[in-house]
C-alpha positions in Angstrom: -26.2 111.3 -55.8 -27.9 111.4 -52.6 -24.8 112.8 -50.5 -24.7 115.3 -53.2 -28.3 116.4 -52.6 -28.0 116.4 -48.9 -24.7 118.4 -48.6 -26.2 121.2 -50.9 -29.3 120.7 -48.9 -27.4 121.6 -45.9 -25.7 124.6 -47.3 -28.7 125.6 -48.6 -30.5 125.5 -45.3 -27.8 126.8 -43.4 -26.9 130.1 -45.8 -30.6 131.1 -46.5 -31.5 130.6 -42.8 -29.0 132.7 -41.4 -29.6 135.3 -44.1 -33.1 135.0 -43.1 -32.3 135.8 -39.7 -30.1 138.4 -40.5 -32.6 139.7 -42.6 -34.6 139.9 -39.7 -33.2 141.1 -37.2 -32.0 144.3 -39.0 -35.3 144.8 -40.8 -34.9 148.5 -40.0 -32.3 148.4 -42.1 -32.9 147.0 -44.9 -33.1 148.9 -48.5 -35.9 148.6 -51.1 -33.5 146.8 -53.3 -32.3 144.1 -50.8 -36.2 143.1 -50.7 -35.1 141.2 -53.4 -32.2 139.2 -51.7 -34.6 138.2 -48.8 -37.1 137.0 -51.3 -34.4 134.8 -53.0 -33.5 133.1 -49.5 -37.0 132.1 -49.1 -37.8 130.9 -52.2 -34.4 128.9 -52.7 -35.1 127.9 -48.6 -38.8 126.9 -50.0 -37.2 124.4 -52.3 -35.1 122.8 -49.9 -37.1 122.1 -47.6 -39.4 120.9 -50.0 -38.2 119.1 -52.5 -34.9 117.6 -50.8 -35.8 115.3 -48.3 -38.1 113.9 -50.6 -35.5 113.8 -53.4 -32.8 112.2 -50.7 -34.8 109.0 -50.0 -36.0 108.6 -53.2 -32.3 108.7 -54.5 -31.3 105.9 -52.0 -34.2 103.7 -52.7 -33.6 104.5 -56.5 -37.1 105.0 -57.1 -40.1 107.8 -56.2 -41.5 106.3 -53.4 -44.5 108.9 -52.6 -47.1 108.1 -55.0 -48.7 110.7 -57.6 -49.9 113.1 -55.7 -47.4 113.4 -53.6 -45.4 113.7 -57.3 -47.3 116.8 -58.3 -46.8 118.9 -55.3 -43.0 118.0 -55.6 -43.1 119.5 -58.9 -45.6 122.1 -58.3 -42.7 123.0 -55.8 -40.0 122.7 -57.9 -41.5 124.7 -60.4 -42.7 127.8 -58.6 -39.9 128.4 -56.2 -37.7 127.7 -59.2 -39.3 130.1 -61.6 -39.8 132.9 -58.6 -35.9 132.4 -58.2 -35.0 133.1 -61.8 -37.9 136.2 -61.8 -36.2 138.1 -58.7 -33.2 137.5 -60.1 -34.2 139.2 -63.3 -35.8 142.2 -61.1 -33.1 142.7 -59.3 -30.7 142.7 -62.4 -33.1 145.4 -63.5 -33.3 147.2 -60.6 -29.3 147.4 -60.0 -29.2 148.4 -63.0 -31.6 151.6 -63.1 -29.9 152.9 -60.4 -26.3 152.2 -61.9 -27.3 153.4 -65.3 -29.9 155.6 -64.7 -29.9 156.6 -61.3 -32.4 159.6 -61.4 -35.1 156.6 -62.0 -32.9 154.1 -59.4 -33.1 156.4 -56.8 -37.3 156.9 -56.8 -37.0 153.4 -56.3 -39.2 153.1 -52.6 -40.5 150.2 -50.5 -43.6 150.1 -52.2 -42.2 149.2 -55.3 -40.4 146.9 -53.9 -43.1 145.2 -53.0 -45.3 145.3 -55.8 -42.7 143.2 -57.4 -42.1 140.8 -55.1 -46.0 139.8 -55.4 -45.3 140.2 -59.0 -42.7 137.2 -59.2 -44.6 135.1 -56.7 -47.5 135.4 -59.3 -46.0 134.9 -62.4 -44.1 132.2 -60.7 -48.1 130.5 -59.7 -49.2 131.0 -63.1 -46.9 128.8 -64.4 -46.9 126.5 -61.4 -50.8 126.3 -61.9 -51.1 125.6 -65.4 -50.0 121.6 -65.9 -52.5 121.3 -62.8 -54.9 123.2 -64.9 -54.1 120.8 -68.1 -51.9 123.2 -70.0 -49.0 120.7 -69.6 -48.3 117.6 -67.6 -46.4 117.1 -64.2 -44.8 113.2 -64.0 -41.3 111.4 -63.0 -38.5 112.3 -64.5 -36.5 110.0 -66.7 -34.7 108.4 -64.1 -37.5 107.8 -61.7 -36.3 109.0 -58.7 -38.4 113.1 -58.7 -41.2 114.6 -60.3 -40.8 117.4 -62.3 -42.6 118.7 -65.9 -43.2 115.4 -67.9 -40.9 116.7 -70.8 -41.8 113.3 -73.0 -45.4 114.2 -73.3 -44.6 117.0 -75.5 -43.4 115.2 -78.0 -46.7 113.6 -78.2 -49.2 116.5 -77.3 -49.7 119.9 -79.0 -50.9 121.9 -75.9 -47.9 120.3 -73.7 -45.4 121.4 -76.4 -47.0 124.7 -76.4 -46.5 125.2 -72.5 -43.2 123.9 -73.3 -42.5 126.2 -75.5 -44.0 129.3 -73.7 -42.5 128.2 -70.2 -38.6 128.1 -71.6 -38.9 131.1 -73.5 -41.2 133.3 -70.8 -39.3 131.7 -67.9 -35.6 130.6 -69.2 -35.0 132.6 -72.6 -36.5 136.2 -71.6 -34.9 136.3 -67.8 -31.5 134.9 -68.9 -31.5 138.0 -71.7 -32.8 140.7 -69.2 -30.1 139.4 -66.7 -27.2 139.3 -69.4 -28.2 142.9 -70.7 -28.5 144.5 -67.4 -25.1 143.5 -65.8 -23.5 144.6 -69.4 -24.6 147.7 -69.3 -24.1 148.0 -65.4 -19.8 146.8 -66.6 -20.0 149.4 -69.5 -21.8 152.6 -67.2 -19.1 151.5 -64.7 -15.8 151.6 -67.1 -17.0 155.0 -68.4 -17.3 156.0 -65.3 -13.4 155.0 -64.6 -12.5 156.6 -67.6 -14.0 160.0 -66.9 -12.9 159.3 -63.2 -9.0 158.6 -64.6 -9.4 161.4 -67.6 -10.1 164.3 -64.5 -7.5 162.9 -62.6 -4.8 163.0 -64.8 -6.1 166.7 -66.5 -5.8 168.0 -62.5 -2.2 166.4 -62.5 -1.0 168.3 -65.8 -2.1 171.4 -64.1 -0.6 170.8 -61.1 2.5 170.1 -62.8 2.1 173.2 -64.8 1.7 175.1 -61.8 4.7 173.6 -59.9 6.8 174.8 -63.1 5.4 178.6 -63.2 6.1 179.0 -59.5 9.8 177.5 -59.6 
C-alpha cells in the first residue's frame, strides 16, 4: 500500500507542479475559466504534500504514528483540499457549460468572477473542514489504523455526527456529483445538435450544388 501511495504521490507532485509552473509563467495568458484548473493543481498539490508523507510511514509501520493532534490536521487536510477539489470541479462543470450551452451568459464570464468563486470553494470547503473541530462531527483513525480521516463509527452512535454525516455526503458528494453529471450531458447534447445542424447545412449546400452543376450542363 505504501508503494502505491508514494508513486501517486510522485505523479501527483510532479503533474500539479509543473502545471503550476506553467500556470505561472504564462499568467498573462491565462483565461477566467482556466482559474479553475490552477486552483485544482493546488488544492490536489495541498493534499500531497500533506497528507502523503504522513500516510507513507504510517502504512509501513502499519500504525498512525503522529499522535491526535497531529490526527486532526491530517484530516482537517484531507477534508478541505478534498471537498475544494470536488467544488471547482462542480464550478467549472458549470461554467463550461454556460458558455457551451448558453454562451451569451459564458461569454460575460470575467476575471472577477472567476475569483469570487474560487474564494467561494475555498470557503465552503473551510466550513465543512471546521465543523467536526467545532463539534458538529468527529475527526479519528480510520478503520485500519494507519490515517485520520472523519470518524465514520461515531455516527452510528451520535445524532449530531450522523447529521454532519448526512449533510456532508449529500452537500459535498450527492449535490456536486449531480451538478457535474448534468452539466457535461447537456454540454454532449448542445454539442450533437450542433453537428446535426452543422451536417443538415452541409448537405442542403451539396443538393444545391448538385442542382446547379445539372442546370448549367
Amino acid at each position: 500500500a505504501s508503494l502505491i501511495i508514494l508513486r501517486v504521490g510522485v505523479c501527483s507532485l510532479c503533474g500539479n507542479s509543473l502545471l503550476l509552473y506553467v500556470s505561472y509563467k504564462k499568467k498573462h495568458l491565462l483565461k477566467p475559466a482556466e482559474f479553475f484548473i490552477v486552483n485544482l493543481a493546488i488544492s490536489d498539490l495541498g493534499m500531497t504534500l500533506s497528507l502523503y508523507p504522513l500516510a507513507i510511514t504510517s502504512s509501513i509501520n502499519h500504525r498512525w504514528l503522529y499522535g491526535r493532534t497531529v490526527c486532526l490536521i491530517y484530516a482537517f487536510c484531507g477534508v478541505l483540499f478534498g471537498i475544494c477539489s470536488l467544488t471547482t470541479l462542480t464550478i467549472l462543470s458549470i461554467v463550461c457549460c454556460l458558455k457551451v450551452c448558453y454562451p451569451l451568459h459564458g461569454n460575460r464570464f470575467s476575471y472577477e468572477h472567476g475569483r469570487v468563486l474560487i474564494v467561494c470553494a475555498w470557503a465552503y470547503a473551510l466550513v465543512f473542514a471546521c465543523s467536526p473541530l467545532a463539534y458538529w462531527g468527529q475527526y479519528g483513525p480510520e478503520p485500519y489504523g494507519t490515517a485520520c480521516c472523519i470518524d465514520w463509527a461515531w455516527s452510528n452512535h451520535n445524532s449530531v455526527a450522523r447529521s454532519y454525516t448526512a449533510v456532508l455526503f449529500i452537500a459535498c458528494y450527492l449535490v456536486p456529483c449531480g451538478i457535474i453529471i448534468v452539466s457535461y450531458t447537456r454540454i454532449l447534447l448542445t454539442v450533437r445538435e450542433s453537428r446535426r445542424a452543422v451536417e443538415q447545412h452541409i448537405s442542403a449546400q451539396t443538393r444545391m450544388g448538385n442542382i446547379q452543376t445539372i442546370i448549367v450542363k
